[in-house]
Gaussian input, Z-matrix of N, CA and C with variables (Angstrom, degrees):
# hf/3-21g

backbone

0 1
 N
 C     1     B1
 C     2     B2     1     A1
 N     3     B3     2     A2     1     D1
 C     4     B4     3     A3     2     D2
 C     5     B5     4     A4     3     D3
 N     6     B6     5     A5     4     D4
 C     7     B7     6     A6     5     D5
 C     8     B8     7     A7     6     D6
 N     9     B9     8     A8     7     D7
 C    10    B10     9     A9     8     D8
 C    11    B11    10    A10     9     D9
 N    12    B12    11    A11    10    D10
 C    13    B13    12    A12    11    D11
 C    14    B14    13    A13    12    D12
 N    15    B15    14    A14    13    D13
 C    16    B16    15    A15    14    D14
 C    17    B17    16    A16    15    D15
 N    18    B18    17    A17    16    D16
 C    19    B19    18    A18    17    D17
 C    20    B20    19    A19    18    D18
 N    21    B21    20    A20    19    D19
 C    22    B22    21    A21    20    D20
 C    23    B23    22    A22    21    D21
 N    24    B24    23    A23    22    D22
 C    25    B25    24    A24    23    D23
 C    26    B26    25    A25    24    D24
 N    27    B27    26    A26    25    D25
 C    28    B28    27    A27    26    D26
 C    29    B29    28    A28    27    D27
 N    30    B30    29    A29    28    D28
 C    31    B31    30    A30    29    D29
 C    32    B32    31    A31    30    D30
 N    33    B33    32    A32    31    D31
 C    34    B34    33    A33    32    D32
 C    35    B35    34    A34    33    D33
 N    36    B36    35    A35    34    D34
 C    37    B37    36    A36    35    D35
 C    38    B38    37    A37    36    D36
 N    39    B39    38    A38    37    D37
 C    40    B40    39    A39    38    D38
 C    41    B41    40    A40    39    D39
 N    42    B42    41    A41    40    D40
 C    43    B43    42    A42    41    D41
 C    44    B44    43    A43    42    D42
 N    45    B45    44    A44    43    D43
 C    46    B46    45    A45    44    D44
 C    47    B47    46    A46    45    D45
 N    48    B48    47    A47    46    D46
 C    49    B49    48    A48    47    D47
 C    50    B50    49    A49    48    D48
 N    51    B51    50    A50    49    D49
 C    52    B52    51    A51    50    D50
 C    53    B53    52    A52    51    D51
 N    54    B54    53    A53    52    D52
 C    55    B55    54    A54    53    D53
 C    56    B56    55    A55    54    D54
 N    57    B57    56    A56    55    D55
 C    58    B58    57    A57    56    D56
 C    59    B59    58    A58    57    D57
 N    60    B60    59    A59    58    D58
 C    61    B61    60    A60    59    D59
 C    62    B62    61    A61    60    D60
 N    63    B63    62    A62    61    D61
 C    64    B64    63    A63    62    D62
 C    65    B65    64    A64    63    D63
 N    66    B66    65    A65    64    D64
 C    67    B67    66    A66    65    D65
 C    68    B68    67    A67    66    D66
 N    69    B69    68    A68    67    D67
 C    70    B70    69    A69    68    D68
 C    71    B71    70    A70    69    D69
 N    72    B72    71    A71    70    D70
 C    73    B73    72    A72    71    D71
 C    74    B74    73    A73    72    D72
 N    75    B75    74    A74    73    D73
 C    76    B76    75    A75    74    D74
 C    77    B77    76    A76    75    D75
 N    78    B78    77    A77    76    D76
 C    79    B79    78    A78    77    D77
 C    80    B80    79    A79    78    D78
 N    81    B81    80    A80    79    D79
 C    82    B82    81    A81    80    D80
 C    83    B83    82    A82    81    D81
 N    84    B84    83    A83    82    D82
 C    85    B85    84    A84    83    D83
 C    86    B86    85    A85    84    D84
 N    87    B87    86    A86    85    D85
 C    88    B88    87    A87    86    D86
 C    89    B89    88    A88    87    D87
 N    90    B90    89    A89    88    D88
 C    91    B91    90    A90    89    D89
 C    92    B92    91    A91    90    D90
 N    93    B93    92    A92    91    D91
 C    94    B94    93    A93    92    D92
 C    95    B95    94    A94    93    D93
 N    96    B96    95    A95    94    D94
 C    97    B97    96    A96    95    D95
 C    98    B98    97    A97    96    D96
 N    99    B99    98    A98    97    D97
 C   100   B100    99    A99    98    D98
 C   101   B101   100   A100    99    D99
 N   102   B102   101   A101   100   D100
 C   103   B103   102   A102   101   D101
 C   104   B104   103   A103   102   D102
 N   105   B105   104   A104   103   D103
 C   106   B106   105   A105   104   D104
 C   107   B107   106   A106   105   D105
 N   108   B108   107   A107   106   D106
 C   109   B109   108   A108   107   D107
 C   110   B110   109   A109   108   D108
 N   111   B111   110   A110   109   D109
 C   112   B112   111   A111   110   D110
 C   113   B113   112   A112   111   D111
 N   114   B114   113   A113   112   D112
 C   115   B115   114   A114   113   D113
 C   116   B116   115   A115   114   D114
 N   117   B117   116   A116   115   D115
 C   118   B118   117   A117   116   D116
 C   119   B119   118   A118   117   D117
 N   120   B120   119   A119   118   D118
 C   121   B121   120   A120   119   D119
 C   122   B122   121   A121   120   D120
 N   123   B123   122   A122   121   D121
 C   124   B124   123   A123   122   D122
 C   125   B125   124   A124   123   D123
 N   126   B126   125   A125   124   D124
 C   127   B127   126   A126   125   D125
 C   128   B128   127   A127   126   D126
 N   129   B129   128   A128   127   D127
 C   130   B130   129   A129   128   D128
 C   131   B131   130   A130   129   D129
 N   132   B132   131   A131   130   D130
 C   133   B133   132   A132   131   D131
 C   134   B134   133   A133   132   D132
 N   135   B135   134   A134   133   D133
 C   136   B136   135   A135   134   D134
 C   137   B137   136   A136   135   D135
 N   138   B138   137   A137   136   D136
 C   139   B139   138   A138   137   D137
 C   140   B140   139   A139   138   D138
 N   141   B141   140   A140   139   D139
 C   142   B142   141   A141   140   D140
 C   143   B143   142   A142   141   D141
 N   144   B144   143   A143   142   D142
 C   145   B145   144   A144   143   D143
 C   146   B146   145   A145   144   D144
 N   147   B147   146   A146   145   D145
 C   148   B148   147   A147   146   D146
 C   149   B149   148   A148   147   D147
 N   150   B150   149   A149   148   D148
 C   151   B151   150   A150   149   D149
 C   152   B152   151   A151   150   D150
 N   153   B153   152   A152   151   D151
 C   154   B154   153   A153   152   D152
 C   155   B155   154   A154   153   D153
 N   156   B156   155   A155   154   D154
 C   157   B157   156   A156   155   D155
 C   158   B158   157   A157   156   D156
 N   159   B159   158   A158   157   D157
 C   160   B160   159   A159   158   D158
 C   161   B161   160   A160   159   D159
 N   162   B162   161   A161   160   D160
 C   163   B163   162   A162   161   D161
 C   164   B164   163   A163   162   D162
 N   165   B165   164   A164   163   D163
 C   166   B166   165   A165   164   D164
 C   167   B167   166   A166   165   D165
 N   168   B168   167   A167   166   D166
 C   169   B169   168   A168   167   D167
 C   170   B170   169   A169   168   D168
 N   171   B171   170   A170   169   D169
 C   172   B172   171   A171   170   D170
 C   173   B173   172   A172   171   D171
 N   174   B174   173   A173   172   D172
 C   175   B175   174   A174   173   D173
 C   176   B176   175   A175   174   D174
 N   177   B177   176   A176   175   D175
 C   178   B178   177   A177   176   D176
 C   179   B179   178   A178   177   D177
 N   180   B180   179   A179   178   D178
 C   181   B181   180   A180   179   D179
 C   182   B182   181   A181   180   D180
 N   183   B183   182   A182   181   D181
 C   184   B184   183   A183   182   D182
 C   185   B185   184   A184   183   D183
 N   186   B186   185   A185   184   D184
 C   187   B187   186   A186   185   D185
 C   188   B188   187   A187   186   D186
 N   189   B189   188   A188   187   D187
 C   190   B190   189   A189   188   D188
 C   191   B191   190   A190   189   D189
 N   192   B192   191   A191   190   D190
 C   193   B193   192   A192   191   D191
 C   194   B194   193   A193   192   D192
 N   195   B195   194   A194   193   D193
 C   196   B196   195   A195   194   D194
 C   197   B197   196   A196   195   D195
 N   198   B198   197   A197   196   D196
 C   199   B199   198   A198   197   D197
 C   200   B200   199   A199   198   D198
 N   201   B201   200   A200   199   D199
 C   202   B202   201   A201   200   D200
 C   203   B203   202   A202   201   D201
 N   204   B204   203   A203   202   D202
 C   205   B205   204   A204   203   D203
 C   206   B206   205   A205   204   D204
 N   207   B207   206   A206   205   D205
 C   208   B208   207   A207   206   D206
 C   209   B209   208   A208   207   D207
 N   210   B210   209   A209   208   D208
 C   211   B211   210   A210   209   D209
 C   212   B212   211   A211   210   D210
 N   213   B213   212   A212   211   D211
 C   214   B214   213   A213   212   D212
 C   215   B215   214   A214   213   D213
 N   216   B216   215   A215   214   D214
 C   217   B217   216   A216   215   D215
 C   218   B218   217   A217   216   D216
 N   219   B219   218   A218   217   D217
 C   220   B220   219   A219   218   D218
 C   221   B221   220   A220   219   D219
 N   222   B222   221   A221   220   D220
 C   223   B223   222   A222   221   D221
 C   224   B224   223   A223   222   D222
 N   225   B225   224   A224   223   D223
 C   226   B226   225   A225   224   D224
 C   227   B227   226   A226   225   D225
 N   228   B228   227   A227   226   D226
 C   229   B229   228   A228   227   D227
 C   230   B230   229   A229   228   D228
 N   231   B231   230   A230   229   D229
 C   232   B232   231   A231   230   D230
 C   233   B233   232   A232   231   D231
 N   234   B234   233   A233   232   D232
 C   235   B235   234   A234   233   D233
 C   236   B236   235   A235   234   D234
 N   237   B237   236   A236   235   D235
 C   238   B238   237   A237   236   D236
 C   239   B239   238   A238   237   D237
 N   240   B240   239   A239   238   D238
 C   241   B241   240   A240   239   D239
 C   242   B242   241   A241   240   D240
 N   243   B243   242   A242   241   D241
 C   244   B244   243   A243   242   D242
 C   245   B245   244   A244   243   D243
 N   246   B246   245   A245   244   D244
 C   247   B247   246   A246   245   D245
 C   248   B248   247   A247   246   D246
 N   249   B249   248   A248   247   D247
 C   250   B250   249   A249   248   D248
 C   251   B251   250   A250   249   D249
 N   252   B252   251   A251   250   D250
 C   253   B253   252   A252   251   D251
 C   254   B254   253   A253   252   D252
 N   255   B255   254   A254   253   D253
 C   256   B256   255   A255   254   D254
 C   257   B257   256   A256   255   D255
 N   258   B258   257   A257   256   D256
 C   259   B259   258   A258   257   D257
 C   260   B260   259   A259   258   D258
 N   261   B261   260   A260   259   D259
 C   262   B262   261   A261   260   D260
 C   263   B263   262   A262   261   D261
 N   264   B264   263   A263   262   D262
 C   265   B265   264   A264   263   D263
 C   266   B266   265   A265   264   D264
 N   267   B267   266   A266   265   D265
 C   268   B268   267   A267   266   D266
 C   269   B269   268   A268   267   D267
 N   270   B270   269   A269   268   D268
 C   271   B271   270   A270   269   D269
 C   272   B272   271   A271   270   D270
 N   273   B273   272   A272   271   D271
 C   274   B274   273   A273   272   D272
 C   275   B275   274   A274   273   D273
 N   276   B276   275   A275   274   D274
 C   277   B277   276   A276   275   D275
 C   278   B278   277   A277   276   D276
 N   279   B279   278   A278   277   D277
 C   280   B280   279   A279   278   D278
 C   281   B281   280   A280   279   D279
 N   282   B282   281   A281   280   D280
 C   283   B283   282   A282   281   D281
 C   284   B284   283   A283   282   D282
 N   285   B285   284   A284   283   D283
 C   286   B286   285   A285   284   D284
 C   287   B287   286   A286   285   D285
 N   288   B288   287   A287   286   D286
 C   289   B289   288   A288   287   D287
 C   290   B290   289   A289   288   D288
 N   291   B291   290   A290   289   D289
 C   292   B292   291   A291   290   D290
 C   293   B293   292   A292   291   D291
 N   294   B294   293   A293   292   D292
 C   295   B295   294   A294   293   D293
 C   296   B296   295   A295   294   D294
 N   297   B297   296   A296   295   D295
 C   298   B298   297   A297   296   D296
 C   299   B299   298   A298   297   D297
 N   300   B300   299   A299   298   D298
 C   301   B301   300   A300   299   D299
 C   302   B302   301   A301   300   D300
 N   303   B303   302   A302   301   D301
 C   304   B304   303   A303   302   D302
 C   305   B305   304   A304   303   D303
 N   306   B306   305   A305   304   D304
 C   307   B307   306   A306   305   D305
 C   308   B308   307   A307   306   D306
 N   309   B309   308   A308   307   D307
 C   310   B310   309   A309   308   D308
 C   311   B311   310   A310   309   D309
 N   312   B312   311   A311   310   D310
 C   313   B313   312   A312   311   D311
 C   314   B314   313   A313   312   D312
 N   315   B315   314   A314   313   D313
 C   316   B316   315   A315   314   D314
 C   317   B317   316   A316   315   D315
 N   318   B318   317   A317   316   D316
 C   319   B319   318   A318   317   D317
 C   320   B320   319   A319   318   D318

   B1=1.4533
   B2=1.5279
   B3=1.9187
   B4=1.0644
   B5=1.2132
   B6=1.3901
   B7=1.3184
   B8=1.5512
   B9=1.0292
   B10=1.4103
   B11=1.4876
   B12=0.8590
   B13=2.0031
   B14=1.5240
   B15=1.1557
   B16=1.5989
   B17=1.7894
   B18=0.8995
   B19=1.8399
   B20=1.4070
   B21=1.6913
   B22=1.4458
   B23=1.8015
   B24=1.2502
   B25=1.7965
   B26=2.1465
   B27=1.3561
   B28=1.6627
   B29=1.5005
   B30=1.4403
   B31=1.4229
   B32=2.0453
   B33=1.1065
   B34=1.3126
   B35=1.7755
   B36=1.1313
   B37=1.7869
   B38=1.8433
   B39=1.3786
   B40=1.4748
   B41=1.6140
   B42=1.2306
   B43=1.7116
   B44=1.5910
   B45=1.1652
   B46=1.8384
   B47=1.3120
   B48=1.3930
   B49=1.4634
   B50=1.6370
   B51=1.8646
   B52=1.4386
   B53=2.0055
   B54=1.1743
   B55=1.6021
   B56=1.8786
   B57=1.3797
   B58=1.7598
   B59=0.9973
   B60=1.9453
   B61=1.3742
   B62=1.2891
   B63=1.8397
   B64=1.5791
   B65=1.7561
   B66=1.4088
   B67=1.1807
   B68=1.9313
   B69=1.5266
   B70=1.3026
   B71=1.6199
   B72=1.3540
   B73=1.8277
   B74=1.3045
   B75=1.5248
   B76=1.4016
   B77=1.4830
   B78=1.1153
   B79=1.6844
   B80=1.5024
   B81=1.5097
   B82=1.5108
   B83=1.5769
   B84=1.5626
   B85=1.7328
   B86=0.9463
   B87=1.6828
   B88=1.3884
   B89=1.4854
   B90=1.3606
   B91=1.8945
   B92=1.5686
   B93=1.2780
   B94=1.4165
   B95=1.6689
   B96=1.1523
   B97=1.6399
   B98=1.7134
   B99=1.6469
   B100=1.0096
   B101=1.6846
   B102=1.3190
   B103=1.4086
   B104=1.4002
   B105=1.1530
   B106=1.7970
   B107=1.3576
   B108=1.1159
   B109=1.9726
   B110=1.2992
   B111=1.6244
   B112=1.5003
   B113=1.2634
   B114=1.0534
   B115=1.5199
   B116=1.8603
   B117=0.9258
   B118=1.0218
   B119=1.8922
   B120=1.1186
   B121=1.4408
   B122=1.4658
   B123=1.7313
   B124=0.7951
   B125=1.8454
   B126=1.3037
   B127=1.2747
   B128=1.4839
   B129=0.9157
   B130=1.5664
   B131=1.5835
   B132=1.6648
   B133=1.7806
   B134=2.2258
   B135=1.0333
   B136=1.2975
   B137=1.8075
   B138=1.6492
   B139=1.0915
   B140=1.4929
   B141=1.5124
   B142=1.4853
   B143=1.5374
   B144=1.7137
   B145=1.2758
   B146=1.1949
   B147=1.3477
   B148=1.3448
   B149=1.2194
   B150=1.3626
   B151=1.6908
   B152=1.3607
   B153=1.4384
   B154=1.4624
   B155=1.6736
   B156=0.9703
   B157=1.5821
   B158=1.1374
   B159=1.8924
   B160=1.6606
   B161=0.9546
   B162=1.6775
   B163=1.6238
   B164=1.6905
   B165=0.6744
   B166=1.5259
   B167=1.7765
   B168=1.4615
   B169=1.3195
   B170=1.7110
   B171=1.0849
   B172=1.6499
   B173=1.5124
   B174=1.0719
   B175=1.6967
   B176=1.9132
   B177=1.1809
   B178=1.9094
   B179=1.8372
   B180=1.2585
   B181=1.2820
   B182=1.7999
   B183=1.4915
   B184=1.1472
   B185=1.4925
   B186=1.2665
   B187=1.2770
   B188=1.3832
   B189=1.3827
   B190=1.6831
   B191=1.4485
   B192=1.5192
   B193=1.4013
   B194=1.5295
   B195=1.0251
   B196=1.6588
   B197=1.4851
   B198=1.6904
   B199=2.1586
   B200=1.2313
   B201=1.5709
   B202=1.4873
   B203=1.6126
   B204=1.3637
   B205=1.4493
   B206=1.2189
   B207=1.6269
   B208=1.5027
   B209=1.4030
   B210=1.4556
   B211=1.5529
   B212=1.9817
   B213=0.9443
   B214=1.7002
   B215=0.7701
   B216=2.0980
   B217=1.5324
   B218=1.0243
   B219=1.1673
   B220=1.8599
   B221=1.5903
   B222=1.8078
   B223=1.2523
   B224=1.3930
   B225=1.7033
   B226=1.1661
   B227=1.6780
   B228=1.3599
   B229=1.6260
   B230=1.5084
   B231=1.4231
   B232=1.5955
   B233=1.1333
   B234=1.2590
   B235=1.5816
   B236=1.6057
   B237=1.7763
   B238=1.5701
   B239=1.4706
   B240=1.0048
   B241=1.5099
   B242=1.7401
   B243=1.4040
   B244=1.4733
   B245=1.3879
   B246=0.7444
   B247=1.9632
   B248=1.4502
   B249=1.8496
   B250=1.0916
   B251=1.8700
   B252=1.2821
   B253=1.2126
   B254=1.4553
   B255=1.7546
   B256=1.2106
   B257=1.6862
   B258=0.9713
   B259=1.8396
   B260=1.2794
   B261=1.5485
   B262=1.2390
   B263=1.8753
   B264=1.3927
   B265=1.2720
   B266=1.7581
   B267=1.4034
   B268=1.7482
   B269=1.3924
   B270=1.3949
   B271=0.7887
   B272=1.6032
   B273=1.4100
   B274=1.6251
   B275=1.4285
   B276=1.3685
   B277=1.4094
   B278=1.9694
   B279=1.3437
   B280=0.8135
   B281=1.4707
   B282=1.9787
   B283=1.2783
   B284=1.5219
   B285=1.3858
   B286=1.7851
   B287=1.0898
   B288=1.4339
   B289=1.4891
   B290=1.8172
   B291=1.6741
   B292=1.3560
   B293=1.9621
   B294=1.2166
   B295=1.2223
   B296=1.6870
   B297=1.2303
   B298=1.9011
   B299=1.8038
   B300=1.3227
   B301=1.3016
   B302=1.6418
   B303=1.5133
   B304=1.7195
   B305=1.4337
   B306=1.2269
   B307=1.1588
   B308=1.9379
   B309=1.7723
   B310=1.5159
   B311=1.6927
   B312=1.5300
   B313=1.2749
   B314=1.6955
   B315=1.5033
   B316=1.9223
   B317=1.5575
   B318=1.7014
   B319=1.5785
   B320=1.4694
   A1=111.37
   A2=117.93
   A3=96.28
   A4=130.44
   A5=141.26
   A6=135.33
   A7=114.06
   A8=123.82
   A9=116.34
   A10=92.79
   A11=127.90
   A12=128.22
   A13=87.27
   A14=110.51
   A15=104.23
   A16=90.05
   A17=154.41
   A18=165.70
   A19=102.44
   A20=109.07
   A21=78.44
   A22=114.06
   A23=112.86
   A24=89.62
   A25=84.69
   A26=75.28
   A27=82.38
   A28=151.30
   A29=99.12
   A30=128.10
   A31=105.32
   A32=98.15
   A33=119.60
   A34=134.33
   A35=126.33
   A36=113.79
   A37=87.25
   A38=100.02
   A39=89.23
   A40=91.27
   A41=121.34
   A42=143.86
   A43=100.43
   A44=106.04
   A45=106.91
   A46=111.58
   A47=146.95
   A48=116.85
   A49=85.93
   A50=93.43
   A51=101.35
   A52=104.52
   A53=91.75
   A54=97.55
   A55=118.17
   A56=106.96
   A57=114.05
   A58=70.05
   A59=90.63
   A60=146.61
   A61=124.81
   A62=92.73
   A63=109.34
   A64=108.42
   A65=104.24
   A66=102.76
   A67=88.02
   A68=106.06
   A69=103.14
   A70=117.88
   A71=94.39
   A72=121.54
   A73=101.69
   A74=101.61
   A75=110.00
   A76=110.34
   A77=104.11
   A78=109.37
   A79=111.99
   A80=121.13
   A81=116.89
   A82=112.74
   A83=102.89
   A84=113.63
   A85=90.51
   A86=161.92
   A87=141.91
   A88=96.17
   A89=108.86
   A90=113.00
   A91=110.71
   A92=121.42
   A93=143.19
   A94=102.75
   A95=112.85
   A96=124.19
   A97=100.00
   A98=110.43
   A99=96.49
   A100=107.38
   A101=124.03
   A102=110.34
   A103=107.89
   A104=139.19
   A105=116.59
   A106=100.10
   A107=156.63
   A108=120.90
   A109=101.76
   A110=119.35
   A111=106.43
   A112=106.50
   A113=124.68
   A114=131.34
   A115=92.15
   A116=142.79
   A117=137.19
   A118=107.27
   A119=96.82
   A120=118.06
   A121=123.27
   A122=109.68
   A123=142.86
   A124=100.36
   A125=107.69
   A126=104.58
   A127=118.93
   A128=150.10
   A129=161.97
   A130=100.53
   A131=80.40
   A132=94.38
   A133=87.97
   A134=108.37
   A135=124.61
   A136=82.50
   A137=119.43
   A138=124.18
   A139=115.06
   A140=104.76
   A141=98.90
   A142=115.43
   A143=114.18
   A144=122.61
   A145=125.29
   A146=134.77
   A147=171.76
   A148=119.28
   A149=106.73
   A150=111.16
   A151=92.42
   A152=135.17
   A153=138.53
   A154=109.08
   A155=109.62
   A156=101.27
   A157=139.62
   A158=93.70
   A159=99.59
   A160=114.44
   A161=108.71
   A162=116.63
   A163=111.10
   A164=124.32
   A165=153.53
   A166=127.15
   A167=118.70
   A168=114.14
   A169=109.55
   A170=102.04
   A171=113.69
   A172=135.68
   A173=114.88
   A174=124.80
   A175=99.82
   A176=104.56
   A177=122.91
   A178=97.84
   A179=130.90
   A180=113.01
   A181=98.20
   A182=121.41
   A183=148.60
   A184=94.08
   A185=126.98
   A186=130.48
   A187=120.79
   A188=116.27
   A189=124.25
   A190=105.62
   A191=118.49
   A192=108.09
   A193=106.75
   A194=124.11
   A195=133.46
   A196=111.00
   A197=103.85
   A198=104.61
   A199=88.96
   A200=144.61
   A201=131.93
   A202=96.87
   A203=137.04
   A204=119.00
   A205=141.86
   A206=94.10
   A207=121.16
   A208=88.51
   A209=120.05
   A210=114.64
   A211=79.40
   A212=125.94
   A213=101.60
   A214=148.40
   A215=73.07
   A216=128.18
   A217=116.88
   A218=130.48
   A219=127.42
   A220=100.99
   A221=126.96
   A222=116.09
   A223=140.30
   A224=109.12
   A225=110.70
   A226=128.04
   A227=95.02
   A228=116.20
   A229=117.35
   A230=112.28
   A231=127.28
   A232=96.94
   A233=137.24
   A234=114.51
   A235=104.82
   A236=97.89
   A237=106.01
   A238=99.11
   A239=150.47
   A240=135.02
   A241=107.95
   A242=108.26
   A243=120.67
   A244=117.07
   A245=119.89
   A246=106.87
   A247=89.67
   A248=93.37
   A249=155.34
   A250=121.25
   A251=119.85
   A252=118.22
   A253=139.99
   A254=125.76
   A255=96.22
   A256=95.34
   A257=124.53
   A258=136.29
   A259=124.40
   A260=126.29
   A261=117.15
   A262=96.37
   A263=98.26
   A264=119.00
   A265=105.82
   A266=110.96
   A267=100.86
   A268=127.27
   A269=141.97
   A270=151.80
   A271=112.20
   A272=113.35
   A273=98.42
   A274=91.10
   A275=128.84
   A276=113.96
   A277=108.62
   A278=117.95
   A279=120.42
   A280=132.18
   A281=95.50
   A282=110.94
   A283=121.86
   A284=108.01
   A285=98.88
   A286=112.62
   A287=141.37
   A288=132.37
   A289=110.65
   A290=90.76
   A291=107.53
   A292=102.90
   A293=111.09
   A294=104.59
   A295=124.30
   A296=83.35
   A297=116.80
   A298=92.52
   A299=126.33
   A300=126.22
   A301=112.13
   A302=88.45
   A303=82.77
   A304=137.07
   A305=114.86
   A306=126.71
   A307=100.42
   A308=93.44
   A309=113.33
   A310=109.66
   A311=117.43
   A312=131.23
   A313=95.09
   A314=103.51
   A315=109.57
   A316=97.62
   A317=94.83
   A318=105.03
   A319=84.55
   D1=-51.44
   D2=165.31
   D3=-68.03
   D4=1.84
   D5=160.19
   D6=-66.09
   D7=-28.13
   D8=-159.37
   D9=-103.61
   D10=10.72
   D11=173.34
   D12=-103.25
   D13=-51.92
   D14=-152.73
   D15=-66.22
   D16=-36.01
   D17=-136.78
   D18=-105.30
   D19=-33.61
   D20=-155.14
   D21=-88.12
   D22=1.45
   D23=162.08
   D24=-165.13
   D25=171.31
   D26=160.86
   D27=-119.28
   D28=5.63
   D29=170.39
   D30=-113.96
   D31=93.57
   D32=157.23
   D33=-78.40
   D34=99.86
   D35=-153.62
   D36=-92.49
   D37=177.65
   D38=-158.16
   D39=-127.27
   D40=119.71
   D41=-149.14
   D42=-107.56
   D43=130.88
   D44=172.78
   D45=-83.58
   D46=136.29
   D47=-179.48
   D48=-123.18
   D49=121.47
   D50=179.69
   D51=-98.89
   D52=97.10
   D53=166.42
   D54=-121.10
   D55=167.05
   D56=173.65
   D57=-30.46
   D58=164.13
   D59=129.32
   D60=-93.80
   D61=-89.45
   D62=-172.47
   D63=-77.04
   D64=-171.78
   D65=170.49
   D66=100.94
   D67=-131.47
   D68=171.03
   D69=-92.84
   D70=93.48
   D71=168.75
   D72=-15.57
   D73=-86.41
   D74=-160.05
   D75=-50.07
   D76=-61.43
   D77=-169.51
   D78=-68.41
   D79=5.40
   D80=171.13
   D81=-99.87
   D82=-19.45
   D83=-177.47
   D84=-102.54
   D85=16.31
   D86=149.13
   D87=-86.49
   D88=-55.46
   D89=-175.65
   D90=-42.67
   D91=-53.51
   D92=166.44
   D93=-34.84
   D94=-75.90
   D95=-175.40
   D96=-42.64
   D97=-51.07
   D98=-166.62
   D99=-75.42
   D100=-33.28
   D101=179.58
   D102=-63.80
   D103=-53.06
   D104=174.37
   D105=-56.61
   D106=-20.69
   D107=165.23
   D108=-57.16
   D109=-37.65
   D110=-168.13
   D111=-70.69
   D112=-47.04
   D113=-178.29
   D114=-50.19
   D115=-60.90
   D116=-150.59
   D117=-78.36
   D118=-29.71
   D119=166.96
   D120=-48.70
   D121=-36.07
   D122=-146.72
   D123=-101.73
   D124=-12.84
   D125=-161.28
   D126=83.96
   D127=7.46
   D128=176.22
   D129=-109.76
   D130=165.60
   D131=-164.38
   D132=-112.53
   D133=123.28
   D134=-153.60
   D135=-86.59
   D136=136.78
   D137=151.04
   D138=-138.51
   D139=105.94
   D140=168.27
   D141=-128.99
   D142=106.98
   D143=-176.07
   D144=-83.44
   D145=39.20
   D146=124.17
   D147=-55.77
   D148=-32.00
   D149=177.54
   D150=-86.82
   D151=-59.56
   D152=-169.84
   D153=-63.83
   D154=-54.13
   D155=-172.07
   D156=-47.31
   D157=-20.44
   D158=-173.89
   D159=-70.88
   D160=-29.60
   D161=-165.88
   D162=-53.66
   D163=-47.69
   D164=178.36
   D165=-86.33
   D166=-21.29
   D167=162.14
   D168=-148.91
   D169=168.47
   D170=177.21
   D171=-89.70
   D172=87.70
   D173=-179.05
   D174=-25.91
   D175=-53.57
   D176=-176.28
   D177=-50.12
   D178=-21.94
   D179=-164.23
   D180=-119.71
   D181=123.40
   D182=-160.15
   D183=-57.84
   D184=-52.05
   D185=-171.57
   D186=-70.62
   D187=-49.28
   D188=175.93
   D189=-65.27
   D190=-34.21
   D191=-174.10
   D192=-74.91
   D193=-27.03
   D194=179.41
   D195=-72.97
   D196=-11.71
   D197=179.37
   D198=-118.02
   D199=-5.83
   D200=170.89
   D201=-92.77
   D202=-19.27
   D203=160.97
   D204=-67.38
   D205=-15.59
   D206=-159.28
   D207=-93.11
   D208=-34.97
   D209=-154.05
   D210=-98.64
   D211=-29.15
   D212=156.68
   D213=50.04
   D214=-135.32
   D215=151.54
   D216=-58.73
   D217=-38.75
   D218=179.55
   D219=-66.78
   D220=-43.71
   D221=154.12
   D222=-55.18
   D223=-28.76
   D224=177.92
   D225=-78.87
   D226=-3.14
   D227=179.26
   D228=-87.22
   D229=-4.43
   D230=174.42
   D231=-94.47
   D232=-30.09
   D233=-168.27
   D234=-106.62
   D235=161.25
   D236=-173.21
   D237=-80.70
   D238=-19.98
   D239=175.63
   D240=-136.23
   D241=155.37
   D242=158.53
   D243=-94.76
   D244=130.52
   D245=177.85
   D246=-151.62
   D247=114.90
   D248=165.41
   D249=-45.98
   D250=58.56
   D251=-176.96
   D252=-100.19
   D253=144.27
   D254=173.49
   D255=113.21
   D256=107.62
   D257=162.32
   D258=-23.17
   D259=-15.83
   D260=-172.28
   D261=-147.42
   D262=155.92
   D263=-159.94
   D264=-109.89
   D265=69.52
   D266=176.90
   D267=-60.28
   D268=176.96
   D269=-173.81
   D270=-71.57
   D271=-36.42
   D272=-172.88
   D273=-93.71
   D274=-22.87
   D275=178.03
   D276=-60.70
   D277=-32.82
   D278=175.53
   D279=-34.73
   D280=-54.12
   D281=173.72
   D282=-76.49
   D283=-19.11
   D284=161.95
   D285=-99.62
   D286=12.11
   D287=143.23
   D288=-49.66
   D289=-67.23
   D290=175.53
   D291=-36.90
   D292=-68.47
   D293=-171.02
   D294=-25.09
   D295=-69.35
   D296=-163.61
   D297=-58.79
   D298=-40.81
   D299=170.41
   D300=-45.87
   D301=-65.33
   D302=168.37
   D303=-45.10
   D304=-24.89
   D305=-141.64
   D306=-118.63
   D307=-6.90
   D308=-177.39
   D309=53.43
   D310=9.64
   D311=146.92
   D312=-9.62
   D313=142.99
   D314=161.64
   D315=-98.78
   D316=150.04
   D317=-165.69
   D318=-136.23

């Protein structure tokens, strides 16, 4: 399997994957994990900074969560697409929907 990811092309564009966070943790960072394999599956270069951020700051504190959204969008503005995953529509996903709209971002 990893042979056939690594083969199948050589220009990979690099995809935001806006899914939950909060709410149910666990079950939004397994869902998450699994949408970047798909993304990666997919031929795309999987970025979801939701998985990284936690390590390092606290969803629980009003302020860090307001500089891990910010840092994002400033991430979500490097990649050629957002793709939108996952049954439910949270609040910070909200605001980088909103964003990327603005921004006529492809979704």
């Amino acid at each position: 399997m990893a042979n056939d990811i690594k083969n199948q092309r050589a220009y990979r564009p690099l995809v935001y994957v806006c899914s939950p966070f909060s709410g149910d943790v666990e079950g939004n960072t397994e869902r998450a994990r699994r949408f970047c394999r798909f993304a990666l599956e997919q031929g795309q270069i999987p970025l979801a900074p939701h998985l990284m951020f936690p390590q390092f700051m606290t969803d629980d504190d009003p302020a860090e969560r307001e500089l891990a959204i910010f840092m994002d969008i400033v991430l979500m503005g490097k990649c050629s697409e957002l793709w939108v995953l996952g049954d439910t529509i949270s609040e910070g996903m909200a605001v980088e929907i909103e964003k990327a709209k603005k921004r006529r971002q492809p979704m």
